[in-house]
Backbone as ProteinMPNN parsed JSONL, in Angstrom:
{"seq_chain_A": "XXXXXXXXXXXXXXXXXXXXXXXXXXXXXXXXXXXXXXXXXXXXXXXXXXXXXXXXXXXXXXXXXXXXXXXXXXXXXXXXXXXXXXXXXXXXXXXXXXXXXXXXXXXXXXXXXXXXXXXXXXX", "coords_chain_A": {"N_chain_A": [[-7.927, 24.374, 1.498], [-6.881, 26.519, -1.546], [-5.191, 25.044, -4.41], [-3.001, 25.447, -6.751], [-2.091, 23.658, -9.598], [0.625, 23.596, -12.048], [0.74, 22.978, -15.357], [-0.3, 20.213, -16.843], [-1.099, 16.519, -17.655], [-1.655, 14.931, -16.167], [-4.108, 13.81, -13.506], [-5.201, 16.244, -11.1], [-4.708, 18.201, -7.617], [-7.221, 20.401, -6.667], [-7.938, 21.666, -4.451], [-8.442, 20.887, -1.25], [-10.017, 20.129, 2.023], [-11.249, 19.368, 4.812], [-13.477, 17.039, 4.304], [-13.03, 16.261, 1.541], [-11.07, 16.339, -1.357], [-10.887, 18.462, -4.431], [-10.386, 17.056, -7.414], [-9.576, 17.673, -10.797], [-11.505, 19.831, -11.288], [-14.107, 18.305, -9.924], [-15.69, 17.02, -7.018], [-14.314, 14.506, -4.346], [-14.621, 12.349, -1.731], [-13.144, 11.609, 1.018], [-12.052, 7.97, 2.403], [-9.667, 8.185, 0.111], [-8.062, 6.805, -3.111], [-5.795, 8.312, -5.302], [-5.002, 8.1, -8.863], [-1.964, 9.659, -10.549], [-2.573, 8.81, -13.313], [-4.716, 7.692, -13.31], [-7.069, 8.529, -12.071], [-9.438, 9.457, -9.238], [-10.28, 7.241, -7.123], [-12.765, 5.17, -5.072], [-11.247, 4.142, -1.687], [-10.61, 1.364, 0.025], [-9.976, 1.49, 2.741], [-10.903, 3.175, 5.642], [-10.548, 4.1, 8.402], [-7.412, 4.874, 10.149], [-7.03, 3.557, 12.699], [-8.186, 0.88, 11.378], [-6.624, -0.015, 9.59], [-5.346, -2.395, 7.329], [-2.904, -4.864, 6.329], [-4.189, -5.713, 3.21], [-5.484, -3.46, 3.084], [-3.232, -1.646, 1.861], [-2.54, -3.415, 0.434], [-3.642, -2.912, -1.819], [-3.428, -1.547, -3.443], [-1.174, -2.228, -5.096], [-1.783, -2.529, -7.856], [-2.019, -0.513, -9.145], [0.436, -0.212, -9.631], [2.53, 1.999, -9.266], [5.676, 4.013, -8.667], [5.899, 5.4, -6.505], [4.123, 5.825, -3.477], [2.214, 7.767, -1.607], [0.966, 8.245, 1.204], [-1.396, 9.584, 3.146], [-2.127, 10.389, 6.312], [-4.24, 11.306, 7.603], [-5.427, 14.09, 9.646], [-2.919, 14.81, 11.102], [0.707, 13.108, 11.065], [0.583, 9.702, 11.034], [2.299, 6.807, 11.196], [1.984, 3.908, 9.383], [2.498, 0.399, 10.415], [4.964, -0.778, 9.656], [4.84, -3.966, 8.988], [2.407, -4.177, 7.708], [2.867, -3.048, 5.267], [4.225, -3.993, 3.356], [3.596, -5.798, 1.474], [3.936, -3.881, -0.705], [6.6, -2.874, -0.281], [7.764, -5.04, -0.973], [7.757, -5.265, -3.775], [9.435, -3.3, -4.344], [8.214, -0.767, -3.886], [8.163, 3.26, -3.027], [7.022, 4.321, 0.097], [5.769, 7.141, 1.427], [4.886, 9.005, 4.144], [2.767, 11.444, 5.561], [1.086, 14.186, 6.389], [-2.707, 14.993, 5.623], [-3.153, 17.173, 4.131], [-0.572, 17.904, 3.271], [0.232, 15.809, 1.608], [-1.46, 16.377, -0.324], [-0.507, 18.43, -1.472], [2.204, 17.157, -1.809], [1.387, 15.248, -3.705], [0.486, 17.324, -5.881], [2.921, 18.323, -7.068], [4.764, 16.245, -7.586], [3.306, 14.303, -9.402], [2.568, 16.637, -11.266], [5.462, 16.491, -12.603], [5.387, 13.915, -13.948], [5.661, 12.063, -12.392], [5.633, 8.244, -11.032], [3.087, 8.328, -9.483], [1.042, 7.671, -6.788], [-1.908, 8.785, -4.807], [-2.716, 7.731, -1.542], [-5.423, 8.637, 0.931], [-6.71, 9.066, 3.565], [-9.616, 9.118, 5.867], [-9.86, 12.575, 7.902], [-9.947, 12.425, 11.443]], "CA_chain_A": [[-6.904, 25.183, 0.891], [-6.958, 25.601, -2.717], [-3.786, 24.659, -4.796], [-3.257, 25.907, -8.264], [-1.241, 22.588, -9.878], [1.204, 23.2, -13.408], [-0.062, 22.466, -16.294], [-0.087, 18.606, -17.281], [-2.429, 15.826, -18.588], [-2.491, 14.407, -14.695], [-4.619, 14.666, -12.652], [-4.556, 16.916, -10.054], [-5.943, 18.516, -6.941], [-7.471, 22.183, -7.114], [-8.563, 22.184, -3.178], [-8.501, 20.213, -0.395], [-10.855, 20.427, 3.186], [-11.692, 17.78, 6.209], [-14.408, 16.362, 3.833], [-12.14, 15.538, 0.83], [-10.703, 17.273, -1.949], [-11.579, 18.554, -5.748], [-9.476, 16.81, -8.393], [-9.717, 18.347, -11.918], [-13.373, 19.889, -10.928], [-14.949, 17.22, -9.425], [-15.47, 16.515, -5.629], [-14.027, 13.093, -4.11], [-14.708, 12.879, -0.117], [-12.332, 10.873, 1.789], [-11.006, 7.628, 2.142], [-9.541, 7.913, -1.79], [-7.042, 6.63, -3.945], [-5.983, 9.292, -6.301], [-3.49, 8.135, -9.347], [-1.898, 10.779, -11.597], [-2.764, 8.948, -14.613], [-6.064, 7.07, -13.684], [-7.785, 9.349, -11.477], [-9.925, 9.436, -8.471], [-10.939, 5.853, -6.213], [-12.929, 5.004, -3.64], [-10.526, 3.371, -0.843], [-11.408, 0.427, 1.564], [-9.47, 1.936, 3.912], [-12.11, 3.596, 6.424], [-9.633, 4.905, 9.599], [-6.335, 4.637, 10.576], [-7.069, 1.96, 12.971], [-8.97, -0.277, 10.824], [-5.689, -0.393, 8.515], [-4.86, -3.835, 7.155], [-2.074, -5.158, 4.267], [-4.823, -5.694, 2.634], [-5.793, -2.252, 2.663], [-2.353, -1.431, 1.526], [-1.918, -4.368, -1.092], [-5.18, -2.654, -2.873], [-2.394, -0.121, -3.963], [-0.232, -2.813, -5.629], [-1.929, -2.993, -9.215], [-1.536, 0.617, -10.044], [2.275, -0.148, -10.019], [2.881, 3.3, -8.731], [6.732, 3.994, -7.977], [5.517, 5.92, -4.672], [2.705, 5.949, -2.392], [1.737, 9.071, -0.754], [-0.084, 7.971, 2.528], [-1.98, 10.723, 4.182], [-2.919, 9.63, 7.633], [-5.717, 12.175, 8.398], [-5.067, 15.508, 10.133], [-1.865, 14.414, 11.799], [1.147, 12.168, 10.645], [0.733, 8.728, 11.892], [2.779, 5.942, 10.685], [1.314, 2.679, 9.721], [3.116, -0.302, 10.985], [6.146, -1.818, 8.532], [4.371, -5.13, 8.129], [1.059, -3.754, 6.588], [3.292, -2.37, 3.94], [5.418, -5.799, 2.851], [3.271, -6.022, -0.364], [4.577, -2.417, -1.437], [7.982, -2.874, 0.115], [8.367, -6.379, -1.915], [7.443, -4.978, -4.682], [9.908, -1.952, -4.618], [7.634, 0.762, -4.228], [7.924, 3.535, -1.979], [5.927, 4.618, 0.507], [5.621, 8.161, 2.146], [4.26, 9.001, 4.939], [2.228, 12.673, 5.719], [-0.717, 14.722, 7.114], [-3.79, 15.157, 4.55], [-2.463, 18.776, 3.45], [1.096, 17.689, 2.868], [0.201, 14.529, 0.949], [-2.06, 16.71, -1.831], [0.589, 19.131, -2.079], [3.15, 16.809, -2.652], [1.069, 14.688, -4.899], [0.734, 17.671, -7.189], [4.432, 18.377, -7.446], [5.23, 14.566, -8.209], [2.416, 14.052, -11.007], [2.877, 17.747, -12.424], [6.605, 16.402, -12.894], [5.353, 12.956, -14.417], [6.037, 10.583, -11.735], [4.034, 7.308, -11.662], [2.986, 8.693, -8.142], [0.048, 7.812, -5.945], [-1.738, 9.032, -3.329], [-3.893, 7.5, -0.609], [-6.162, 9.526, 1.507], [-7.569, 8.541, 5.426], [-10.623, 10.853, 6.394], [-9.935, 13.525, 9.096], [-10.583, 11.79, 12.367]], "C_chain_A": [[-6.967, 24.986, -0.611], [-5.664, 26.265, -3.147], [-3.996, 25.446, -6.363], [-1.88, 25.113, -9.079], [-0.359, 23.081, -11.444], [0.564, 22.763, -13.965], [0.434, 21.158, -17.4], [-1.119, 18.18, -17.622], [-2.21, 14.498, -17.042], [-3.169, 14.738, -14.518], [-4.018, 15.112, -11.583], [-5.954, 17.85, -8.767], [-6.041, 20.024, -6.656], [-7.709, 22.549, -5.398], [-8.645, 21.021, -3.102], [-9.27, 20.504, 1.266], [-10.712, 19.516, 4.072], [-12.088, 16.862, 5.312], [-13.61, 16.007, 2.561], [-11.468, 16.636, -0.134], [-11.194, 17.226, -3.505], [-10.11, 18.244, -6.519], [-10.604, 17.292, -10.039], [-11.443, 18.32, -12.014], [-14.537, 19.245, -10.374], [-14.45, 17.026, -7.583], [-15.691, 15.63, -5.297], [-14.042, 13.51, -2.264], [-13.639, 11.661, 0.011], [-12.673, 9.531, 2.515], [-10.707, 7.663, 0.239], [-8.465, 7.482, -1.777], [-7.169, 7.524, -5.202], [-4.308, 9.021, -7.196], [-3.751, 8.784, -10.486], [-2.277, 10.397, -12.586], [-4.162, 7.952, -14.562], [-6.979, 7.66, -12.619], [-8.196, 8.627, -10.037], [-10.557, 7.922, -8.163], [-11.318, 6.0, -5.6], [-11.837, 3.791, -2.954], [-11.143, 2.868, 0.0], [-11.19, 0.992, 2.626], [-10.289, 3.001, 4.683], [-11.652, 4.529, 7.4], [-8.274, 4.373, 9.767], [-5.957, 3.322, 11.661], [-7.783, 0.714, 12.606], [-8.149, -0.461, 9.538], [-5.518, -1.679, 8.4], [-3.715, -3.819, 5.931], [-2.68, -5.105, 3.543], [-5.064, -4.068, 1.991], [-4.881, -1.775, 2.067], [-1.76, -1.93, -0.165], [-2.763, -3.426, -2.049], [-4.735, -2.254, -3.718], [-1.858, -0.159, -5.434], [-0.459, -2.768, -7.419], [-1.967, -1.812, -10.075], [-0.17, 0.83, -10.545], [2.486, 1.056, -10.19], [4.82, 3.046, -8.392], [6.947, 4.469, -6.378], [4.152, 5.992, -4.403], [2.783, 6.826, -1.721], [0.886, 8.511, 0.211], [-0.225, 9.017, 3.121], [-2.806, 9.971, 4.804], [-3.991, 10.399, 8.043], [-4.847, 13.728, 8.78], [-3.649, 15.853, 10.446], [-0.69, 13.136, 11.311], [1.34, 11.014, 12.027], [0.805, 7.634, 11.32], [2.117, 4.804, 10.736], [2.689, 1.619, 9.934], [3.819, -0.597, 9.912], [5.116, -3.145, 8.178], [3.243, -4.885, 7.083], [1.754, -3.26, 5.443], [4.642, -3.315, 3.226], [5.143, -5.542, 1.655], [3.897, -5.357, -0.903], [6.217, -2.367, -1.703], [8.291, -4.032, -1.043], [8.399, -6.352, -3.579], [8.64, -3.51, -5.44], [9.399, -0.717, -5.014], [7.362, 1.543, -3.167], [6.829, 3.835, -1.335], [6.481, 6.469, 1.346], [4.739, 8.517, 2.85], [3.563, 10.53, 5.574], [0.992, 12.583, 5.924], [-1.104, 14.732, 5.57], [-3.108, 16.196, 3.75], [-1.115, 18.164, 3.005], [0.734, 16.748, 1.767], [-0.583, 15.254, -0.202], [-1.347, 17.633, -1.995], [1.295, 18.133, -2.665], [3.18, 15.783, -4.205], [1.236, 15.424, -5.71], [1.837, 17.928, -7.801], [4.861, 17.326, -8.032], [4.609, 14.71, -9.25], [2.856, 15.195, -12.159], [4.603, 16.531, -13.015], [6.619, 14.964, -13.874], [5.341, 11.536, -13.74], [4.732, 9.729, -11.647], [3.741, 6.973, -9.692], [1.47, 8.052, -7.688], [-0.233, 7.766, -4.639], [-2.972, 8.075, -2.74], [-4.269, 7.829, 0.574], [-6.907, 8.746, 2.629], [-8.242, 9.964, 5.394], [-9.552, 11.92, 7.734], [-10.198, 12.512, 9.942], [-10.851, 12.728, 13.672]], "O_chain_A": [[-7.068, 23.87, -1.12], [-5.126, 27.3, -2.754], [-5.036, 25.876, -6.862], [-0.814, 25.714, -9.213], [-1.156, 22.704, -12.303], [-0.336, 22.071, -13.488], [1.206, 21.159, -18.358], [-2.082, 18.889, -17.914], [-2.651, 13.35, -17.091], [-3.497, 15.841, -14.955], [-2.933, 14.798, -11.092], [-7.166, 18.052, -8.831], [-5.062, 20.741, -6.448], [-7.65, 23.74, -5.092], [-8.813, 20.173, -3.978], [-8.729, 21.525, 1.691], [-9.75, 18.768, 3.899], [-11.403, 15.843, 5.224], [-13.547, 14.785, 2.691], [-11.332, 17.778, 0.305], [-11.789, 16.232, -3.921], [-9.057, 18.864, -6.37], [-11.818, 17.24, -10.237], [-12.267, 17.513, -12.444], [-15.702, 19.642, -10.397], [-13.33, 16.935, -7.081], [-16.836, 15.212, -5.471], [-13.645, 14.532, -1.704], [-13.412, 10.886, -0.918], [-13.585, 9.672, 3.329], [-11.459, 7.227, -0.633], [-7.734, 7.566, -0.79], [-8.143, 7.592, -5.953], [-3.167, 9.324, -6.846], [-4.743, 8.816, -11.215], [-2.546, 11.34, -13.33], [-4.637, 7.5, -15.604], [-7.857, 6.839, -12.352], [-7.646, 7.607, -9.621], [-11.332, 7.461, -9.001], [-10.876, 6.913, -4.903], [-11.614, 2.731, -3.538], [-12.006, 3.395, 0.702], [-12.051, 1.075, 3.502], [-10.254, 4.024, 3.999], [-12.145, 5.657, 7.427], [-8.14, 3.201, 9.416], [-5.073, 2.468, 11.583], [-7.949, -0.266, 13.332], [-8.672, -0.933, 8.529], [-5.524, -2.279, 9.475], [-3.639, -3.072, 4.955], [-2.21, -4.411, 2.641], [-4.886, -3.646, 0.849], [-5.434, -1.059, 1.232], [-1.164, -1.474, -1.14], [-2.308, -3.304, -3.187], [-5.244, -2.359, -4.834], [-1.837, 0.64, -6.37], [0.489, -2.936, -8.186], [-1.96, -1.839, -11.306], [0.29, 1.587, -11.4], [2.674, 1.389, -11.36], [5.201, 1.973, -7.924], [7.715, 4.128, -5.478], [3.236, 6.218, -5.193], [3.723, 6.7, -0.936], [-0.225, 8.295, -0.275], [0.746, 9.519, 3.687], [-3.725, 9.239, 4.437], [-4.667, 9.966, 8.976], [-3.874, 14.221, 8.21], [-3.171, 16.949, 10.156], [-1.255, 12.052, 11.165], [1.799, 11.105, 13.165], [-0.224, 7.155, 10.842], [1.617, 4.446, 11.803], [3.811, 2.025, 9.632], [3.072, -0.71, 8.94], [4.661, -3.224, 7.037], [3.2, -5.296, 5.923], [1.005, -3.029, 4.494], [5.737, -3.028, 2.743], [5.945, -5.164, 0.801], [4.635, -5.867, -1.747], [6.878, -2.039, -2.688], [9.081, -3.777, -1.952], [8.899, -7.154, -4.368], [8.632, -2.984, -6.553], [9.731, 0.089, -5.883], [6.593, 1.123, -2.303], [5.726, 3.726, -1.87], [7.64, 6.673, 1.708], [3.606, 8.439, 2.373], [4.312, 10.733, 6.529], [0.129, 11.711, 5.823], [-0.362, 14.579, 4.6], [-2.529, 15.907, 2.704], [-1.07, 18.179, 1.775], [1.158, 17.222, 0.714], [-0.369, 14.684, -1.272], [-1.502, 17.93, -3.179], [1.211, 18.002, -3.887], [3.979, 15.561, -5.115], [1.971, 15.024, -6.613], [1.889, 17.812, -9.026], [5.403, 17.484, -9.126], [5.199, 15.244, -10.189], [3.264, 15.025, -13.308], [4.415, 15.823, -14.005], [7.634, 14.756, -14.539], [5.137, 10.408, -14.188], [3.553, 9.975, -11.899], [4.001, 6.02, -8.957], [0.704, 8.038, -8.652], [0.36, 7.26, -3.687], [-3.972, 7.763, -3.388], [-3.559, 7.402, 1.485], [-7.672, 7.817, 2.369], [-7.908, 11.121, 5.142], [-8.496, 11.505, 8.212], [-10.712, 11.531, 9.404], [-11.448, 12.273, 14.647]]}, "name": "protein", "num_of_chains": 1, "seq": "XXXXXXXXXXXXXXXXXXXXXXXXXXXXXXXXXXXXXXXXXXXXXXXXXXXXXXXXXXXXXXXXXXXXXXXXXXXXXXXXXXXXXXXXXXXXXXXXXXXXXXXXXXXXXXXXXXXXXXXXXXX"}
């Protein structure tokens, strides 16, 4: 699907597919970390059941106020404990399909927030 984001000095994502999505012209495949003001990551995180805290803590040093979690195709909650680091830290988390989660990233960032998202392949 492609998106057409406000005009800011985030980044942002122009299109999204199975295989990953295009932030400001460039194509990132899936698992990513994508923050509005430091761009495109590769993520450890591999599948939905090979989640860890770890995979979660990775999050912690962008000091994001929210986390966008897109679980893949389908929303599917990761467990409360894997997300302590975040929680202890006071930062939320949200929980959505792939599509929902790069929409709502661009709405957040366009607006300034110190948003990020992180991206599970399709499964």
């Amino acid at each position: 699907m492609k998106l057409h984001p406000d005009a800011s000095n985030a980044f942002a994502i122009q299109s999204y597919d199975r295989n990953g999505v295009v932030v400001n012209g460039q194509i990132h495949s899936v698992p990513l970390i994508l923050c509005a003001v430091q761009g495109p990551q590769t993520w450890s995180a591999i599948s939905f059941d090979n989640l860890t805290q770890d995979s979660f803590d990775e999050l912690l040093p962008f000091q994001p106020e929210l986390v966008i979690f897109g679980s893949g195709e389908r929303i599917r909650f990761p467990s409360p404990r894997l997300l302590q680091g975040l929680i202890h830290k006071g930062i939320g988390v949200e929980t959505m399909d792939n599509g929902a989660a790069c929409r709502t990233f661009n709405v957040l960032a366009g607006e300034g927030r110190l948003v990020l998202m992180a991206l599970l392949p399709v499964a």
